[in-house]
C-alpha positions in Angstrom: 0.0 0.0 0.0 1.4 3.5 -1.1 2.5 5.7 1.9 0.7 9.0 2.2 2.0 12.2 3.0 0.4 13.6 6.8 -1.3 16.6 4.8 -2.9 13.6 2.4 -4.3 11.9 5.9 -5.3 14.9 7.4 -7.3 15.4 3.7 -8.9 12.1 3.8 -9.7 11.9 7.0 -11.8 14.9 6.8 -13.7 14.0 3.9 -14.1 10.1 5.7 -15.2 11.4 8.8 -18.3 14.2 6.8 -19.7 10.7 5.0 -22.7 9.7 7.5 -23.3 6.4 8.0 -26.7 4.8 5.6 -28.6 4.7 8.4 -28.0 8.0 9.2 -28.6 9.7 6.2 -32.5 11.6 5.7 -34.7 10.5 2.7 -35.7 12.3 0.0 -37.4 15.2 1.4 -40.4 14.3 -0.5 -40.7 10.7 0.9 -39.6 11.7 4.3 -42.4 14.3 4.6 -45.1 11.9 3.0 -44.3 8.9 5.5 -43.7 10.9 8.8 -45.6 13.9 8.8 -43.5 16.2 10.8 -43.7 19.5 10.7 -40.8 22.0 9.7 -39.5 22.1 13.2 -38.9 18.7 13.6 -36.6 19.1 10.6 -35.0 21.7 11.8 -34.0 20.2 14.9 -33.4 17.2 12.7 -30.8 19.2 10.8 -29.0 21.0 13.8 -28.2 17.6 15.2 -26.7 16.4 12.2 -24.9 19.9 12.0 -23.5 19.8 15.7 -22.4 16.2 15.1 -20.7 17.4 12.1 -19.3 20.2 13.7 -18.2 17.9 16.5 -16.3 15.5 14.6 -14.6 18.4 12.6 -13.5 19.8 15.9 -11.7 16.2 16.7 -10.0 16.1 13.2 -8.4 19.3 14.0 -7.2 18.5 17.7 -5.8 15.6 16.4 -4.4 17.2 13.6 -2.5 19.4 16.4 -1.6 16.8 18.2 0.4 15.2 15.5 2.1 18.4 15.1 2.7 18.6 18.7 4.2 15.3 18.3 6.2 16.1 15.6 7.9 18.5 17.4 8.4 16.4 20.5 9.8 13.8 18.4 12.4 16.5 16.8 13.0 17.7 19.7 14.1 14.0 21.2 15.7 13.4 18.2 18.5 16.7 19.1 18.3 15.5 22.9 19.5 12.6 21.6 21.8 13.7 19.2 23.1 16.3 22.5 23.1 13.2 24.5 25.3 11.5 22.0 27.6 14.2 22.0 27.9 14.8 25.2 30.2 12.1 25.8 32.8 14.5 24.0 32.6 16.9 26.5 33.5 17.2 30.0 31.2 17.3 32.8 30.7 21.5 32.4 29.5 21.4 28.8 27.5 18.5 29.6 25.3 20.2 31.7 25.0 23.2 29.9 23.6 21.1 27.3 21.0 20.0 29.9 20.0 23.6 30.7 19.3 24.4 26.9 17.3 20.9 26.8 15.2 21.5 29.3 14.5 25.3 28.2 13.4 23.7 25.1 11.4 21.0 26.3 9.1 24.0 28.6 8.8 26.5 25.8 6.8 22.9 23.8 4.9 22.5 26.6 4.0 26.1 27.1 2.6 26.5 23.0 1.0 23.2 23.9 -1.3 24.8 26.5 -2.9 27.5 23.8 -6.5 26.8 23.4 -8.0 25.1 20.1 -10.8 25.9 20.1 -11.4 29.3 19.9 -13.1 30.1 17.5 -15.3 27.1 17.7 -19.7 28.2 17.2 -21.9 27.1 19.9 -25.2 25.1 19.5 -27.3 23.7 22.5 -27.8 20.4 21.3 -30.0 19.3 24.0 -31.9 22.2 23.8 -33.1 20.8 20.2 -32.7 17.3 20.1 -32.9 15.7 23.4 -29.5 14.5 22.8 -25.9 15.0 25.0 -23.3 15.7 22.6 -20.1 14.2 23.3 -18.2 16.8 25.6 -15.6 19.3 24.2 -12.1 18.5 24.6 -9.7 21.3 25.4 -6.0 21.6 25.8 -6.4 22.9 29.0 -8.3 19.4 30.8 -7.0 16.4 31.0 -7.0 14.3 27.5 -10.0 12.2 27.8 -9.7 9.0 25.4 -11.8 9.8 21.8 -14.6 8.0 21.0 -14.9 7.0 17.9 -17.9 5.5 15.6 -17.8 1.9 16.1 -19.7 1.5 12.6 -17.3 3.5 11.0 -13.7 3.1 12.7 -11.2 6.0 11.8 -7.4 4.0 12.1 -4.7 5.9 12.9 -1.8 6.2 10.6 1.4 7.2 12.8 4.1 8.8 10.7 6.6 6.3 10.1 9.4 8.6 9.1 9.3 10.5 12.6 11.4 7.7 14.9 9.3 8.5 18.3 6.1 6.7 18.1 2.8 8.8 17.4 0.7 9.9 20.6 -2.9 8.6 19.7 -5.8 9.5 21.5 -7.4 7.4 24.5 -3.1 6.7 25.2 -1.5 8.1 27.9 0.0 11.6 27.2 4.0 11.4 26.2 5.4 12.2 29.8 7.5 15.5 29.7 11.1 15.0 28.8 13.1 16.4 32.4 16.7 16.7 32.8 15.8 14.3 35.6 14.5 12.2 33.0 17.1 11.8 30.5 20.1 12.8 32.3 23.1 13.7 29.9 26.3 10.7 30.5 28.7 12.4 32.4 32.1 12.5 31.0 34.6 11.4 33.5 38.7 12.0 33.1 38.5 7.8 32.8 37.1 8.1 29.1 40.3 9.9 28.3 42.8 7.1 27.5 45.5 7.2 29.8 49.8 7.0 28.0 51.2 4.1 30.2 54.3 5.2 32.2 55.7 2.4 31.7 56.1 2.9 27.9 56.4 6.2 27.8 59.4 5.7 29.7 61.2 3.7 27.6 60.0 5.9 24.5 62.0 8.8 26.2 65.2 6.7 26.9 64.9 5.6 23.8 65.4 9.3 22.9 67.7 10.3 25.3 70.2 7.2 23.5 69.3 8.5 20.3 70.4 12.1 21.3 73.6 10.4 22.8 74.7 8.4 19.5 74.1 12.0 17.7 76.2 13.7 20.3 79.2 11.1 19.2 78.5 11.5 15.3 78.6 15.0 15.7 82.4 14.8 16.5 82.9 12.0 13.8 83.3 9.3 16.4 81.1 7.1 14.6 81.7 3.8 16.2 80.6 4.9 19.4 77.8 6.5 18.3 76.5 3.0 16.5 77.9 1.2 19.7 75.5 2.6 22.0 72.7 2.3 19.7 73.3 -1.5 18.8 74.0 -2.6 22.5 70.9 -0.9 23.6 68.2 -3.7 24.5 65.8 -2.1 22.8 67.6 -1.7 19.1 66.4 -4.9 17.4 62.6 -3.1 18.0 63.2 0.4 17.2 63.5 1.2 13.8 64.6 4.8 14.7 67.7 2.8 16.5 68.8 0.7 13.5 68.2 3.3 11.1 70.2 5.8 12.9 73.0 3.1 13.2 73.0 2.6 9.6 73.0 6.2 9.0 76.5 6.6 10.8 77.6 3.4 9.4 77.1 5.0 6.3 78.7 8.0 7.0 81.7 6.4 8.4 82.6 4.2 5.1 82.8 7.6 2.9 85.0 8.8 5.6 88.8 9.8 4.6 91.9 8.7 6.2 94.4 11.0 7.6 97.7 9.8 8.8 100.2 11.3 11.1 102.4 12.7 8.6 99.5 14.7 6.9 98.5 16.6 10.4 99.6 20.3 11.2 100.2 21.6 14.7 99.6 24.8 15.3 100.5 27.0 19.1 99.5 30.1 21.0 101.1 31.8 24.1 98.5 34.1 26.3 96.2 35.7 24.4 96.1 39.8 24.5 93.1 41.2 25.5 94.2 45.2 26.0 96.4 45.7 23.5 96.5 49.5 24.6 98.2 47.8 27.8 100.2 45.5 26.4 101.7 48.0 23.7 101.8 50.7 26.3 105.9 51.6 24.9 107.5 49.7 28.1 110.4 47.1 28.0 107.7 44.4 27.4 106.0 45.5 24.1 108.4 44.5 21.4 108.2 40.2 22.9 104.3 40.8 23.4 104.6 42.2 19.8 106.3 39.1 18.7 105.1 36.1 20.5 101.8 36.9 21.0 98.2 36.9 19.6 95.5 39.5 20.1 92.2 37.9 21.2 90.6 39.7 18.6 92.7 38.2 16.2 92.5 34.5 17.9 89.0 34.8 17.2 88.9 35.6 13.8 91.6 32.6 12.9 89.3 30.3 14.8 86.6 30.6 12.9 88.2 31.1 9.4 89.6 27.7 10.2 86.2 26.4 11.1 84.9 27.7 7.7 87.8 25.8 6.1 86.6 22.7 7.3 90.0 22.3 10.6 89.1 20.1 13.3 90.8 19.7 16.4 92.3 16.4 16.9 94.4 15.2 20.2 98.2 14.5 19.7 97.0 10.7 20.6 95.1 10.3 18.0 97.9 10.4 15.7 99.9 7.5 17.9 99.8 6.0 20.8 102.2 3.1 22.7 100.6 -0.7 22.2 101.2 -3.0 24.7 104.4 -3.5 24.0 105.8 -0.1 24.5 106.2 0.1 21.0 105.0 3.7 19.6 102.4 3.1 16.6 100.9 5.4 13.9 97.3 5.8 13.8 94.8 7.5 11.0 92.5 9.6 11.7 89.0 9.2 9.7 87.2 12.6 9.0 84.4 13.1 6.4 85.6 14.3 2.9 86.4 18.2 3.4 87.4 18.3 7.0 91.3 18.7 7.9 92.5 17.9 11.1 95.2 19.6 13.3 96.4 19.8 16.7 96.2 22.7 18.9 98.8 23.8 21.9 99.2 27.0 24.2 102.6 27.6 25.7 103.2 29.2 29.0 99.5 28.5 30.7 100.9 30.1 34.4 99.9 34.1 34.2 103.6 34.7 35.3 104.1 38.0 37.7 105.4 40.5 34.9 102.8 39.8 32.8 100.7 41.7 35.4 98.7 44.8 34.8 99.3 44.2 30.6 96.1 43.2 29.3 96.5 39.9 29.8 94.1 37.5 31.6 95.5 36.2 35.6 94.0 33.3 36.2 91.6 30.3 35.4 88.7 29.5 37.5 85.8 27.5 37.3 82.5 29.1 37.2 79.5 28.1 39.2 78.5 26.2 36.0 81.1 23.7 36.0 82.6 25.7 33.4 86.4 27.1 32.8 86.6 30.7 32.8 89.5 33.5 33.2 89.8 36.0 36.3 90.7 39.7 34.0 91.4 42.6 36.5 90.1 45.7 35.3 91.1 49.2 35.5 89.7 50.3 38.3 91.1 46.9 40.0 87.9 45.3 39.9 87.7 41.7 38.6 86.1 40.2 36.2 85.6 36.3 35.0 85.1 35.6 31.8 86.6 34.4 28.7 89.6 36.1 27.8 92.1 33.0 26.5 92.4 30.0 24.7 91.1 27.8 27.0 87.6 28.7 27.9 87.3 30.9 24.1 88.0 27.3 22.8 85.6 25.4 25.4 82.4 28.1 23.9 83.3 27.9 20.4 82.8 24.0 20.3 79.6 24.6 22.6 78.4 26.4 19.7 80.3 23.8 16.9 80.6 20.6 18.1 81.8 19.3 15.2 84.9 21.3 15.4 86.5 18.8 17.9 87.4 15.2 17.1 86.1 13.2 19.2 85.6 15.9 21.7 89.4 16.4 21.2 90.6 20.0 22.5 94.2 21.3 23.0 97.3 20.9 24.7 98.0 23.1 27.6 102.2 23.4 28.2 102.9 24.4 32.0 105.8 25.8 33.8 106.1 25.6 37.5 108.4 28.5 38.7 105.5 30.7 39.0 102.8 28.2 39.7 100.4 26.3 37.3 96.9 28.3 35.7 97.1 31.7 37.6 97.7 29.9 41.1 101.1 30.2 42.9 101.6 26.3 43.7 105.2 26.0 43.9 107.2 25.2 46.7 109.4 28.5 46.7 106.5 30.3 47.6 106.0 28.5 51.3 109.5 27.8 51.7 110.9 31.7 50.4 114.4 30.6 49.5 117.7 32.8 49.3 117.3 33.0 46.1 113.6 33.9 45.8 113.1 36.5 42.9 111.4 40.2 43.7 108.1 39.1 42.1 107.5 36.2 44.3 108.4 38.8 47.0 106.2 41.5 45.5 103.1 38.7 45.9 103.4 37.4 48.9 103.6 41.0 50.4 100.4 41.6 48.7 98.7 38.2 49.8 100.0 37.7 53.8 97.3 35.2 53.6 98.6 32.8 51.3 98.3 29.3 51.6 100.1 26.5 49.6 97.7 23.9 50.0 94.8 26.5 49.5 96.3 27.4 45.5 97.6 23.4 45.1 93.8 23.0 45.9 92.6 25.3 43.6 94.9 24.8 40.8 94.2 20.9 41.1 90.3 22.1 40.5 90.7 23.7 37.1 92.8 20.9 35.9 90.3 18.4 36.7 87.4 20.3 34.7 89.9 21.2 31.9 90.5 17.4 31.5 87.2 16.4 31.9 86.3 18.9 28.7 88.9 17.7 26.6 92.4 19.4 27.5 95.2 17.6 27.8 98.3 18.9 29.6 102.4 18.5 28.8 105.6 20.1 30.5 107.5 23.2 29.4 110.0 22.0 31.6 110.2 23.8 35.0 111.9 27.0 34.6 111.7 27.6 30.6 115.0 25.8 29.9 116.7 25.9 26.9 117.0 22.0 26.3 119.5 22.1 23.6 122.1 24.3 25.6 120.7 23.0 29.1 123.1 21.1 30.9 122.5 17.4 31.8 122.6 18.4 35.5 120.3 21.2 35.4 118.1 19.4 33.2 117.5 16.4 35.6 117.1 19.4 38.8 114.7 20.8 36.7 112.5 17.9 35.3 112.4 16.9 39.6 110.7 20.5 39.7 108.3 19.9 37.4 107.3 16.1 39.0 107.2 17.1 42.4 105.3 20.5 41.9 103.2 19.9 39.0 102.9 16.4 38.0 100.5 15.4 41.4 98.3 18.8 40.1 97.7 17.1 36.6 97.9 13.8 36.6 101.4 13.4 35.4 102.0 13.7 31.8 103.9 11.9 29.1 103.9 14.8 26.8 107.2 17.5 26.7 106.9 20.8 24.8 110.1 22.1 24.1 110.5 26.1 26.1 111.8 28.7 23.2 110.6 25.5 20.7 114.5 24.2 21.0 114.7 20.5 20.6 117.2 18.2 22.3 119.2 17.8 18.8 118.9 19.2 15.7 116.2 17.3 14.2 117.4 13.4 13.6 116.6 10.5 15.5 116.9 11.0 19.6 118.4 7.0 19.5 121.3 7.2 21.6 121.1 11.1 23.0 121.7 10.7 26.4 119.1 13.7 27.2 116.5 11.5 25.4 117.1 8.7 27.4 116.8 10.3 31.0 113.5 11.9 29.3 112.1 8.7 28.1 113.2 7.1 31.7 110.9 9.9 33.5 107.6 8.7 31.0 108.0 11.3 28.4 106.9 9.9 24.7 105.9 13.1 22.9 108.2 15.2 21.9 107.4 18.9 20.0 109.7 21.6 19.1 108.7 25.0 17.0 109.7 23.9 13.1 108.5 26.6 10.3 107.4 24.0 8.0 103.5 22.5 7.7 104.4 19.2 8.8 107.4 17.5 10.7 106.3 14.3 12.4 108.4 11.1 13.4 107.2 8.0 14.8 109.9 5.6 16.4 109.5 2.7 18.5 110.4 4.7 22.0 108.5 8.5 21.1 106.4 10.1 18.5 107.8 13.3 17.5 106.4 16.6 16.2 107.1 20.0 15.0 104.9 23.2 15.7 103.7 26.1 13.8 103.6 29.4 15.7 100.7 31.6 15.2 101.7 35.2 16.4 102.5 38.5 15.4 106.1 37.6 14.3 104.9 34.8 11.8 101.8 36.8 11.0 104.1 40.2 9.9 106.8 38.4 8.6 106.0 35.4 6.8 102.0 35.6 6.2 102.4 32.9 3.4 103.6 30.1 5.3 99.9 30.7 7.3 98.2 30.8 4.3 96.8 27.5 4.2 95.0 28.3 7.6 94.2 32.1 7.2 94.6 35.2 5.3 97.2 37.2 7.8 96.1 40.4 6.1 92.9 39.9 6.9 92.8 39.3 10.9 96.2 41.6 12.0 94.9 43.8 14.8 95.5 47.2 13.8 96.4 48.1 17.3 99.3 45.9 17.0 102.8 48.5 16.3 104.4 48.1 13.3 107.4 47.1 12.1 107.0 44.3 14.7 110.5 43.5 15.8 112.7 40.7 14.4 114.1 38.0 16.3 117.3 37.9 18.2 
C-alpha cells in the first residue's frame, strides 16, 4: 500500500469522517415528509443535530491534527536530545550540563505552545436544547486528555508517521510524559574516558630518545663507532626502527669517511692571548716580545673561525699514535668526512707569570658556578672580572656552539711551567719555603697576599685541571723553569724535570707529553736514539716530543717517542712570513690594527 503524505491523511480523514453512515442519512425530502408527517420544526431540529455532530467530529480532526504536530515537534525535539546526549560524551562534565540547561528550556517552551486553546473560535449550538440528545463533551487543551470515542460502525485507524522515529501519541493513550533533565540525564564524562599513556612505555619511548640524542652527540664529533655502539648494545635496538636506522646512517657516513695519517696533520701553538692591547703595547720594555710572540684575542677569534669555515678540526696528539702494549710507539689514522682537515692545537706558557701583570693579559683560570672554565681579568679600576679572555675557555664556547669542530671531543694541549705556579695559582714550593734566592716578584706577591696558603692554590689549581681534562684538554711540561733543552746542561736538566714532578705532576695527573721552552729540541732534528738527554727523558715517561719547526708538517714516529714539529701563530709569523699561514688564514685579513708596526725581528 502506497505511503501517504500527513497533509494527504489529514485530507482524507476529513472527507471520511463528513460521509454519515446509511442509516443516518435523511430520505428524499419528499418521501420523508409523505411517510412521517412532521412538521418543519422537527426538521430543523433534525438538521441542527446532524450539524452539531458534524461540527463535532470536525473539531476532533483538528485537535488531532495538532496533536500530531505537537508530536512532531516532540519527536524532533528528542531526536536533538538525543543527538546532544550522543555528543555529550565528547565533552566534559561543564559542557555537559550546559547542554542539559538548553534541553530543558526547550522542552518547557513545547509545553508552554502546547497549552494554547484550540478551540477558539469554535460556534456554539445547544444540542439538547433541540434534540434531546448530549453531545459528546468538548475537549480542550487545557483538561485532561480524555480518550476519543470514535464511531464503532465507521472506525477512523490511525496512521502514525513512520518517518518520525518517536512513536505517534494517539488518543485514549496516555500523554508522552515531559522530557526532564531528571529524566534523560546527559552521561557524564569522566577524566576515565580519556585514555591514559602508560608510564611504563612512555618511559622507555623517552630513553629511547635520550640514547638517540647520545649516538648523535658522538657523530657529531665523527666518532662514529661509538655512536652505533651505544645504539646496537641498547636492549631495545632490534625493535626500534629509529635505533637501527640511525646506526646505519653513521655506518654509512663512516665508510665515505677519509683517512688522515700522522704525517698529513699540522700543529699549530698560541702563548697568552692579549686582551688590552692598549696595555700591552703601552711603549715599556715588554712591548716589542708581546709584539712578537703573541696573539690578540681579537685576532684569535677571527683565525678560529676562518679555520672552522675551512673545514679544521681539532684532533688530540693521541690520536695520531699512541704506545701498544708493548711499549712500542704506533701510527694511527685519523677518519674525518671528505672536506674536514685535522690539526692539533697547543698553548705555551699556561701560568699568568708575575710581569705579565697589569698588561692586558688575563691572571687566572677559574671554574664558574656552571662547572665551566673561565678566566679572572682585572680591570682598570682593579675590579675583577671572570670571563673568557684565553684560549682555554674561548675554545671550550666555540665547540659549545660547533661541536663538530672537535674530534672526538678532542681539544688542546695546555704546556705548563712551574716557577711561577700552574693556571694563575702560585703552587710551587718556593712560595712557602721563600728561599735565598727567591726572585722580587714572588716577594712582590706574597707581600700583597699575607694570607697565602700553599695547599689552598695546590687546591685550587688541582680544581681547574680536573674540569679542563674532563672537557677535553690535555696537559704537557714546558720543563720547570723555561729551559733551553739544547744548551741546558744534563745536570740542570735532571734538577729541573724533579721540579716539574714534584710540583706539577701530582696537580695534573702526570703527563707523558714534553713541549720544548723557546721550541728548542734536544738535537737538531734526527733520530733521539742514543742522546743521552732523550734517554733520561724517556726514563721519566716522556713519549711526545714537540719543538717550534716553520714548515707544515714534521712528524716522526719511532719505536720509543712520537715526535712533532709546531707552527707558531703570532704577530712575528703573522708580519713576517704571512704565506707560510696561508693555508690556515689570510694574515692580512685578521692583523689587529692596534698591534705596532714594524714588529721586531728576532734575536
Amino acid at each position: 500500500m502506497r505511503e501517504m503524505k500527513p497533509e494527504q491523511e489529514d485530507s482524507r480523514e476529513i472527507k471520511d469522517e463528513l460521509q454519515l453512515p446509511e442509516e443516518e442519512k435523511p430520505g428524499f425530502w419528499g418521501d420523508s415528509l409523505a411517510d412521517s408527517g412532521e412538521t418543519d420544526t422537527d426538521e430543523k431540529a433534525e438538521a441542527a443535530y446532524y450539524e452539531a455532530r458534524r461540527q463535532e467530529r470536525h473539531e476532533r480532526i483538528l485537535l488531532r491534527r495538532k496533536r500530531r504536530k505537537r508530536n512532531r515537534i516532540l519527536g524532533l525535539v528528542l531526536a536533538i536530545l538525543v543527538l546532544f546526549t550522543c555528543g555529550g560524551i565528547l565533552f566534559r562534565k561543564d559542557i555537559g550540563k550546559q547542554f542539559g540547561r538548553i534541553r530543558t528550556a526547550v522542552t518547557n517552551g513545547i509545553k508552554t505552545t502546547g497549552n494554547k486553546n484550540s478551540t477558539d473560535n469554535k460556534k456554539d449550538i445547544d444540542v439538547a436544547a433541540v434534540t434531546g440528545i448530549t453531545p459528546t463533551p468538548e475537549v480542550t487543551e487545557e483538561a485532561t486528555p480524555t480518550p476519543e470515542v470514535t464511531e464503532e460502525a465507521t472506525p477512523t485507524p490511525e496512521v502514525t508517521e513512520e518517518a518520525t522515529p518517536t512513536p505517534e501519541v494517539t488518543e485514549g493513550a496516555t500523554p508522552t510524559p515531559e522530557v526532564t533533565e531528571e529524566a534523560t540525564p546527559t552521561p557524564e564524562v569522566t577524566e576515565e574516558l580519556t585514555p591514559i599513556p602508560d608510564p611504563a612505555a612512555a618511559a622507555e619511548a623517552e630513553r629511547i630518545q635520550q640514547v638517540l640524542a647520545q649516538a648523535e652527540n658522538c657523530a657529531v664529533q665523527y666518532d662514529y663507532d661509538q655512536a652505533i655502539s651505544l645504539l646496537q648494545n641498547d636492549a631495545a635496538y632490534g625493535s626500534s626502527p629509529d635505533m637501527q636506522q640511525a646506526a646505519a646512517g653513521y655506518q654509512q657516513i663512516k665508510d665515505a669517511c677519509v683517512a688522515w695519517s700522522p704525517e698529513q696533520v699540522t700543529h699549530i701553538f698560541y702563548h697568552s692571548l692579549i686582551v688590552d692591547p692598549s696595555k700591552a703595547f703601552d711603549g715599556d720594555y715588554k712591548q716589542g716580545g708581546y709584539d712578537q710572540v703573541m696573539t690578540t684575542m681579537s685576532e684569535f677569534n677571527q683565525i678560529t673561525q676562518t679555520m672552522y669555515d675551512k673545514g679544521y678540526v681539532m684532533v688530540s696528539i693521541y690520536d695520531l699514535a699512541q704506545m701498544d702494549e708493548n711499549g712500542v710507539m704506533q701510527g694511527k689514522e685519523v677518519h674525518l668526512p671528505e672536506g674536514k682537515i685535522p690539526f692539533v692545537l697547543s698553548q705555551d706558557d699556561v701560568c699568568y707569570y708575575h710581569s705579565q701583570d697589569g698588561d692586558g693579559i688575563a691572571t687566572k683560570l677559574v671554574v664558574d658556578g656552571d662547572g665551566r672554565v673561565r678566566n679572572e681579568y682585572v680591570e682598570d679600576d682593579g675590579s675583577i672580572s671572570v670571563g673568557d679572555y684565553d684560549v682555554v675557555p674561548l675554545i671550550d664556547r666555540f665547540v659549545e656552539a660547533h661541536p663538530d669542530f672537535s674530534y672526538h671531543g678532542a681539544k688542546g694541549i695546555v704546556a705548563l711551567t712551574g716557577y711561577n705556579g700552574i693556571l694563575g695559582y702560585r703552587t710551587d714550593i718556593s712560595y712557602q719555603t721563600r728561599p735565598d734566592d727567591l726572585n722580587d716578584d714572588k716577594k712582590a706577591w706574597l707581600d700583597a697576599h699575607p694570607d697565602f696558603n700553599l695547599d689552598t692554590e695546590r687546591a685550587g689549581a688541582k680544581a681547574v685541571a680536573d674540569a679542563m681534562k674532563a672537557e677535553g684538554w690535555i696537559f704537557a711540561s714546558h720543563t720547570w723553569g723555561h729551559k733551553n733543552m739544547s744548551s741546558v746542561s744534563m745536570e740542570r736538566l735532571v734538577t729541573d724535570t724533579q721540579n716539574f714532578k714534584e710540583n706539577v705532576d701530582p696537580l695534573i695527573g702526570g703527563t707523558d707529553i714534553i713541549i720544548f721552552a723557546f721550541g728548542a729540541d734536544i738535537n737538531d732534528g734526527g733520530d733521539y736514539t742514543g742522546d743521552e738527554k732523550f734517554e733520561y727523558l724517556k726514563s721519566q715517561g716522556y713519549n711526545y716530543y714537540c719543538n717550534v719547526d716553520s714548515s707544515r708538517y714534521f712528524v716522526q714516529i719511532r719505536d720509543g717517542y712520537f715526535r712533532m714539529g709546531r707552527r707558531n701563530v703570532d704577530g712575528y709569523r703573522m708580519y713576517y712570513n704571512p704565506e707560510m699561514l696561508s693555508d690556515l688564514f689570510d694574515a692580512s685579513a685578521v692583523f689587529d690594527p692596534s698591534r705596532p708596526t714594524p714588529v721586531p725581528p728576532m734575536g
